[in-house]
ZAMARLO-178801 format. One record per residue (C-alpha): residue in one letter; z, y, x. Coordinates in steps of 0.2 Angstrom, whole numbers, padded with zeros to 4 digits, always signed. Layout:
BEGIN
aZYX
...
//
This chain:
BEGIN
x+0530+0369+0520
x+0518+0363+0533
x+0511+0373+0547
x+0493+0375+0541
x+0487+0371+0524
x+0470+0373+0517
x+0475+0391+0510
x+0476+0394+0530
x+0456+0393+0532
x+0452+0406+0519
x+0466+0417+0526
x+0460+0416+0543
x+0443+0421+0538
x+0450+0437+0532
x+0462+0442+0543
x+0450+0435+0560
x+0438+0446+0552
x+0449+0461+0551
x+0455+0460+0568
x+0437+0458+0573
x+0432+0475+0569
x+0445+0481+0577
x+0442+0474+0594
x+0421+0480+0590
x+0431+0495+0589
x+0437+0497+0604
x+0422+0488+0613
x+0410+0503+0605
x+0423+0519+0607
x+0429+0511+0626
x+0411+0510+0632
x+0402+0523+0624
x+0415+0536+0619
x+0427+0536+0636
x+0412+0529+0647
x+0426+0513+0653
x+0414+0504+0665
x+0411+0482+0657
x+0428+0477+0673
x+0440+0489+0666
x+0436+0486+0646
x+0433+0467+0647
x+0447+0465+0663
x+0459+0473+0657
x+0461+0481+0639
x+0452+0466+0628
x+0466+0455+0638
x+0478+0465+0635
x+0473+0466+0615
x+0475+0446+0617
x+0492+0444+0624
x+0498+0458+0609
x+0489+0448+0595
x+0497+0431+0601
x+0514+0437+0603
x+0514+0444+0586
x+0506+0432+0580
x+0516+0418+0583
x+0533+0426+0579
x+0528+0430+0561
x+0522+0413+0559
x+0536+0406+0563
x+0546+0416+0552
x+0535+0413+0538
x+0540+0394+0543
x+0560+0400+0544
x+0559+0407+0528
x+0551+0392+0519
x+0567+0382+0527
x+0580+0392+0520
x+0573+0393+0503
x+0564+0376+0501
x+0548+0387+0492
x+0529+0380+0499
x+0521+0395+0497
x+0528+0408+0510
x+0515+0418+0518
x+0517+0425+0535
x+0515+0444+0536
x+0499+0449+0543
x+0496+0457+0562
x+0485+0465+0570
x+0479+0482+0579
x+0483+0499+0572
x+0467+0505+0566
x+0474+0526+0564
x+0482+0522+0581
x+0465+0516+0587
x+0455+0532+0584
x+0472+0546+0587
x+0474+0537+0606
x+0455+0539+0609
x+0449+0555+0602
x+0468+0565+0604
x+0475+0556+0619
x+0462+0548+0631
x+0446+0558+0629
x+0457+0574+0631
x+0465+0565+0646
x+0446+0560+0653
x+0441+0580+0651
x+0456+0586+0659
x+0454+0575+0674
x+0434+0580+0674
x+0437+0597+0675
x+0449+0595+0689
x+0440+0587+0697
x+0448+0569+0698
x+0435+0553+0708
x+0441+0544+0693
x+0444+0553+0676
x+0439+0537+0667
x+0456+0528+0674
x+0466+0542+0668
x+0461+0542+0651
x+0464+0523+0651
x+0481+0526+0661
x+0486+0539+0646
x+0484+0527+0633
x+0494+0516+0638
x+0507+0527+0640
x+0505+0530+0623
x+0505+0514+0617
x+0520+0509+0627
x+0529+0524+0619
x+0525+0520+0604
x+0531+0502+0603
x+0547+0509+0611
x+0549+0522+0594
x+0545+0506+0584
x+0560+0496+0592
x+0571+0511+0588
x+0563+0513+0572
x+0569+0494+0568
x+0586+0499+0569
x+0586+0513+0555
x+0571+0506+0544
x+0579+0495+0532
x+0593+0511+0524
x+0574+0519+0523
x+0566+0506+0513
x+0584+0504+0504
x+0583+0523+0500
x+0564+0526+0493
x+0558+0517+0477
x+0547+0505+0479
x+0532+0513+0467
x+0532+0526+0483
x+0531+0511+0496
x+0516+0503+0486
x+0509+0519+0481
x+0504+0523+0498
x+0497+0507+0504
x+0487+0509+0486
x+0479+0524+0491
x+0475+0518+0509
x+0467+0500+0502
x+0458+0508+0487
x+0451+0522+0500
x+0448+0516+0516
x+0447+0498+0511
x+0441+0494+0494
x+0427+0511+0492
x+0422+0509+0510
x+0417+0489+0509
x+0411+0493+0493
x+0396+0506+0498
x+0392+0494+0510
x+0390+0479+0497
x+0379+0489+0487
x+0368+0495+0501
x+0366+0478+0507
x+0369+0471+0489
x+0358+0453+0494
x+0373+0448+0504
x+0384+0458+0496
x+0387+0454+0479
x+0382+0434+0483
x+0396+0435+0494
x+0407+0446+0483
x+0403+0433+0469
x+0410+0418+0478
x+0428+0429+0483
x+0430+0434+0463
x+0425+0416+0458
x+0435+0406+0469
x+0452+0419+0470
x+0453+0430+0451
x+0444+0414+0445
x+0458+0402+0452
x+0445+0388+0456
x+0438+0378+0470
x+0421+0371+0477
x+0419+0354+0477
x+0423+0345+0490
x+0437+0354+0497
x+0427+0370+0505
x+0438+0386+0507
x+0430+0399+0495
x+0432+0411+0511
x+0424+0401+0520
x+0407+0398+0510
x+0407+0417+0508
x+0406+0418+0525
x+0393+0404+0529
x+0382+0412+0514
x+0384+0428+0520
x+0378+0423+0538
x+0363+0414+0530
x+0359+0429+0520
x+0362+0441+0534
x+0349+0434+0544
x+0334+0429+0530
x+0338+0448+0526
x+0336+0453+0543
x+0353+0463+0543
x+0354+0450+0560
x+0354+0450+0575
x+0359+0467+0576
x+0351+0469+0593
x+0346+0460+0608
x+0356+0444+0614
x+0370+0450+0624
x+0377+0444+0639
x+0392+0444+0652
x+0403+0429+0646
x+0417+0423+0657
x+0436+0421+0657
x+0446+0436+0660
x+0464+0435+0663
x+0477+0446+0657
x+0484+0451+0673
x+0502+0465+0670
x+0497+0485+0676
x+0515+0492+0681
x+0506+0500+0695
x+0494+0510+0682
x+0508+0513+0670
x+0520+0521+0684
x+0507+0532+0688
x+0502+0537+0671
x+0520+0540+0670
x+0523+0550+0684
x+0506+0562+0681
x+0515+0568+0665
x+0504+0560+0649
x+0519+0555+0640
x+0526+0576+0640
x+0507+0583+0637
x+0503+0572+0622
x+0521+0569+0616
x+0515+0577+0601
x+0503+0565+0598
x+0513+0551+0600
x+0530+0556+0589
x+0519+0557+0575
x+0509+0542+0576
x+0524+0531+0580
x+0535+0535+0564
x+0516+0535+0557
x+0517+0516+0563
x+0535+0512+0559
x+0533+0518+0541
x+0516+0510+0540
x+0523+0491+0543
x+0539+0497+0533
x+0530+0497+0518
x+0519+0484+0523
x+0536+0473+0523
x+0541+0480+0505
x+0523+0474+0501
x+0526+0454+0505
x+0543+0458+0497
x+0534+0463+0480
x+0527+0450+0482
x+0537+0436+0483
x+0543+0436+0501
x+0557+0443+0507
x+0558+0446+0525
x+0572+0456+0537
x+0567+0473+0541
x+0574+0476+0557
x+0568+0459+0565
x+0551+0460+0560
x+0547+0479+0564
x+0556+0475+0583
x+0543+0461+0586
x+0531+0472+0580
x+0538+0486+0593
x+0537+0471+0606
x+0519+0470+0604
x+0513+0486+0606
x+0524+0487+0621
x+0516+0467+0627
x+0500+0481+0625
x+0505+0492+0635
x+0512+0484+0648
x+0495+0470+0650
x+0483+0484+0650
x+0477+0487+0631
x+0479+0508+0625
x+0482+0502+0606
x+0497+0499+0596
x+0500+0484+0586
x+0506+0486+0567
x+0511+0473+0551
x+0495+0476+0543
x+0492+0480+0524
x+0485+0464+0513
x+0501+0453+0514
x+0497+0449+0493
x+0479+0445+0496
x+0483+0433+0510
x+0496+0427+0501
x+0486+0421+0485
x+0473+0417+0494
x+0484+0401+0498
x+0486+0407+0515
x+0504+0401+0523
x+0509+0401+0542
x+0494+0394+0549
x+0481+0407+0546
x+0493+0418+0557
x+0490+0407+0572
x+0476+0404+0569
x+0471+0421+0572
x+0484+0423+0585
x+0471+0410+0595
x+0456+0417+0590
x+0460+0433+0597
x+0465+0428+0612
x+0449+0416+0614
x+0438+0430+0610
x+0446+0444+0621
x+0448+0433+0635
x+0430+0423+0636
x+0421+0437+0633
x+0413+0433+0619
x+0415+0447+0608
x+0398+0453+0609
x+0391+0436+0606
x+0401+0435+0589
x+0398+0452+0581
x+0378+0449+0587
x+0377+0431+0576
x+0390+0436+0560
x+0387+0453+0554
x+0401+0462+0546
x+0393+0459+0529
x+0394+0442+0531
x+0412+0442+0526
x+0414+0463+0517
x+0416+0452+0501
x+0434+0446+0507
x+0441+0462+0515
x+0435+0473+0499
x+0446+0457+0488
x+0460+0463+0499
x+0459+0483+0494
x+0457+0477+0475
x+0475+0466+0477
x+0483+0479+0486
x+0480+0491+0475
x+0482+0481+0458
x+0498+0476+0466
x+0507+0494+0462
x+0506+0494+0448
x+0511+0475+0445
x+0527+0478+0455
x+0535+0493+0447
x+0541+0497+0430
x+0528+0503+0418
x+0536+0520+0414
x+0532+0522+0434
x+0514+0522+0433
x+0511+0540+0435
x+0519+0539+0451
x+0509+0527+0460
x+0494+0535+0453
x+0503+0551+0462
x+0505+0543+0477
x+0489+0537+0477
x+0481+0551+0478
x+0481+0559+0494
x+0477+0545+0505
x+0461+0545+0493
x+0458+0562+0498
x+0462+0560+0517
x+0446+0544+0512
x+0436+0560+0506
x+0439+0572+0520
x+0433+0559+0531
x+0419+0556+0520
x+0416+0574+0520
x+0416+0577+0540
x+0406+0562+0544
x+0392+0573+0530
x+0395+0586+0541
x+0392+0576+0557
x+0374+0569+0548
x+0369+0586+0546
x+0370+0589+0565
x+0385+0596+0566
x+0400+0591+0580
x+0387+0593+0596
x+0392+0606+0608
x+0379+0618+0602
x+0385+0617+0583
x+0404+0612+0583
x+0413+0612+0566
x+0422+0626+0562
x+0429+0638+0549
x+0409+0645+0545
x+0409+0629+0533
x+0422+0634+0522
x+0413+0644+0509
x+0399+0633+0510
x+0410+0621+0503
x+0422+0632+0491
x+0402+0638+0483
x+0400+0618+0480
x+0419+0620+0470
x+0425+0608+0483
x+0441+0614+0491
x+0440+0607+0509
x+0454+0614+0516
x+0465+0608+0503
x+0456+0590+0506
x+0461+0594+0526
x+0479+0597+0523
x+0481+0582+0515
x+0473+0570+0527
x+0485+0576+0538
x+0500+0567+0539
x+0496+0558+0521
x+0507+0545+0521
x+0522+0557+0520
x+0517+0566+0510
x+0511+0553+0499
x+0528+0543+0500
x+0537+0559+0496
x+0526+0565+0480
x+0525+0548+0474
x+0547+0545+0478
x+0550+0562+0468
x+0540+0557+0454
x+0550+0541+0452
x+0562+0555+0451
x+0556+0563+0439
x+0555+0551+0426
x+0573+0544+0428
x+0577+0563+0426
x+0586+0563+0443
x+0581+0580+0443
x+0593+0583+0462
x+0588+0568+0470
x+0568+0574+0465
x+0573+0590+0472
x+0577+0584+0490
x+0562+0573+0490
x+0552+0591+0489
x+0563+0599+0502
x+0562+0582+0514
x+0542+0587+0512
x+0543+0605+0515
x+0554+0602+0533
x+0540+0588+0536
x+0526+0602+0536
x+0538+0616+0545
x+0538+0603+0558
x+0518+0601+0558
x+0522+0583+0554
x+0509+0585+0538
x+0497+0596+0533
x+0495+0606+0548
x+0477+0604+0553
x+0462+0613+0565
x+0446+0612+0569
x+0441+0600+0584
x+0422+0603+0588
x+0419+0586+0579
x+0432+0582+0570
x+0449+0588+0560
x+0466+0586+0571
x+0485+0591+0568
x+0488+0607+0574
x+0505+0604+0581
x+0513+0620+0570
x+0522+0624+0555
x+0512+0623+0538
x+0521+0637+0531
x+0513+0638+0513
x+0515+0620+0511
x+0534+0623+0518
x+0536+0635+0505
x+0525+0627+0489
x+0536+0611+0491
x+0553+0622+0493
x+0548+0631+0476
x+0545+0613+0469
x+0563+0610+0476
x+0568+0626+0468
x+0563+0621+0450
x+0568+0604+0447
x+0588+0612+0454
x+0586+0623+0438
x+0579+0610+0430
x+0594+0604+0422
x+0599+0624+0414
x+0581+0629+0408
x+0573+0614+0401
x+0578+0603+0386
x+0576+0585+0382
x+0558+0584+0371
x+0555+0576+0356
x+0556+0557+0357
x+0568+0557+0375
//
């Protein structure tokens, strides 16, 4: 296998994308959210992003390459890398604006720096419970049935992937369905343009074209402020975020979101596995910890993560090149200062068409991969990370109505409005919290289920029912513009799931084969 084929392009265009909106991400929330002044965002976190990207990056390209070598196949993909997108919003809505009002409110010259100073403490942690994480993954992957691996990432491609890109296409349907039309021609349809040209890459270029005759861009005046930043180490900032206590005050952040992380990129592994590539566990989540602690340590607040999409890129013809490929675009991008420049001349509709392909493969994939008598189960685990989309569908309603200001907060007066509508928000609340255990779980006890493994089943429920008297899912509050883990025992869920428990033990003495078993 080669280092870049011609798969690589259309790959690239993907994954650059995907990483792109990530790093707009933090460029909008940095600025306008925690008020971090152009020198701090564009000197120090975008660099930061960069070095992460490129070490990650590299490594999995060249293990893609390693793995090609051992097995003489052509058509390894390397796993996809980029920023943790769940990270991205929990360090700056639960860990750094919290840190910025603190720091406000006592008065701190510079409350902005120790918001930024908390987040990397937190991304530094996290990548350290990633490396340990490493060490014990593979006997959790060993133990969980695959149906509730894929499952999970299902729910979260089909949700926040597939349905969110594809509101977008049909609101901007002119560039979006062109574009959409090129990605199911050239990737279900198995053919290429003439020529040579990357099917990606014509969706992109039409979508460009389109985006501008439309008027969908420019988005907004010309920016400016290019130059090359960089990435320069911040010990200094981190022992001092370190000695003012952030990693104590917002440890229950950060446990959560770290095994959140490691069992994200655990199943993201058992994803490439499904489909055709098998790579070690414990090397690849270590170098995956190393990057969120390269984060830390250069001056960027947001974790890395194996992404979700491994199947997509893989079909797509992508191998080891699209990996550094993005690897450089990243690091070109966060340390030239171009990122404004890029998102104000290719709209994020220009290339929806690919990212929504992704969500479709993703999810087809789980039910492709498992046995067919194991279909209610991934439909299962599906589920909540649908409904976690939902919540959030709902809150951002909520937040179009006015609500989330200071003078109108969310709170517990909007329950009956929704309960009169026959939608049971709070129930849609409990599950976006902590969805992907609970998600796994459901899904790993249904596999169960069906085998008639009735014990095993049984202490799945029970594994769920100690996650929520822990307050690692389902446990949820109000914030005054948004919905948060509570950081306390769900007690009814403890007890719901322990019932479940409780019946499938006596499963075997009141229940009897039915007709046709």
């Amino acid at each position: 296998m080669r280092w870049f084929s011609r798969g690589d392009i259309d790959g690239f265009f993907g994954l650059a994308l995907d990483n792109l909106v990530q790093l707009l991400l933090i460029d909008a929330l940095c600025r306008f959210v925690l008020g971090m002044s152009p020198e701090l965002l564009y000197g120090r976190v975008l660099p930061g992003a960069a070095m992460s990207l490129l070490v990650g990056n590299a490594f999995y390209a060249w293990q893609a390459m390693q793995l090609a070598r051992k097995t003489g196949r052509t058509d390894v993909c390397a796993l996809p890398y980029g920023i943790n997108t769940v990270s991205l919003f929990a360090h700056v809505f639960l860990i750094m604006l919290p840190a910025k009002l603190a720091a406000q409110a006592a008065g701190h010259p510079d409350p902005v720096r120790i918001a930024w100073q908390a987040g990397l403490v937190a991304t530094l942690a996290s990548g350290v419970i990633e490396l340990v994480g490493a060490g014990v993954a593979e006997k959790i992957r060993r133990a969980t049935p695959r149906a509730a691996l894929l499952s999970t990432l299902s729910g979260i491609a089909l949700g926040f992937i597939s349905l969110g890109f594809l509101f977008r296409t049909f609101a901007h349907p002119v560039v979006g369905l062109a574009t959409l039309g090129v990605v199911l021609l050239t990737y279900f349809g198995r053919v290429k343009f003439k020529g040579g040209l990357p099917g990606g890459a014509v969706a992109v270029a039409l979508g460009t074209l389109l985006a501008w005759a439309t008027g969908l861009a420019p988005a907004g005046p010309s920016p400016t402020g290019a130059g090359l930043h960089l990435p320069i180490p911040v010990v200094g900032d981190l022992w001092q975020a370190l000695q003012g206590g952030h990693l104590l005050t917002y440890l229950a952040v950060i446990i959560p979101m770290g095994l959140f992380n490691v069992l994200g990129s655990l199943q993201n592994i058992e994803s490439a596995e499904a489909a055709g590539d098998s790579y070690p566990t414990g090397p690849s989540l270590a170098v995956n910890g190393v990057g969120s602690v390269v984060a830390g340590l250069f001056g960027s607040a947001f974790p890395t993560t194996i992404y979700i999409g491994h199947p997509g890129w893989k079909a797509m013809g992508a191998r080891a090149g699209y990996s550094v490929l993005n690897g450089v675009f990243a690091t070109v991008v966060c340390l030239s200062g171009t990122l404004a420049y890029i998102a104000w001349a290719v709209p994020v509709d220009a290339g929806m068409a690919i990212v929504l392909w992704i969500g479709l493969v993703i999810t087809a994939q789980a039910f492709q991969s498992v046995p067919k008598e194991q279909a209610p189960a991934v439909v299962v685990g599906i589920l909540p990370a649908v409904a976690a989309w939902g919540a959030l569908l709902a809150k951002n309603g909520m937040r179009a109505a006015g609500m989330g200001s200071p003078d109108k907060p969310f709170s517990a007066k909007v329950i009956p409005a929704f309960e009169q509508a026959d939608t049971w928000i709070t129930g849609a609340f409990a599950l976006e919290q902590g969805f992907i255990f609970s998600a796994m779980g459901l899904a790993a006890a249904t596999v169960a289920i069906i085998g008639r493994r009735f014990r095993l089943a049984a202490l799945w429920c029970l594994g769920l029912a100690a996650a929520s008297a822990l307050g690692l899912c389902h446990s949820w509050v109000f914030t005054p513009a948004d919905t948060t883990f509570a950081f306390e025992p769900a007690w009814q869920h403890a007890i719901g799931y322990t019932a479940m428990a409780g019946l499938l033990l006596l499963a075997p003495w009141i229940t009897q084969p039915g007709d046709g078993h």
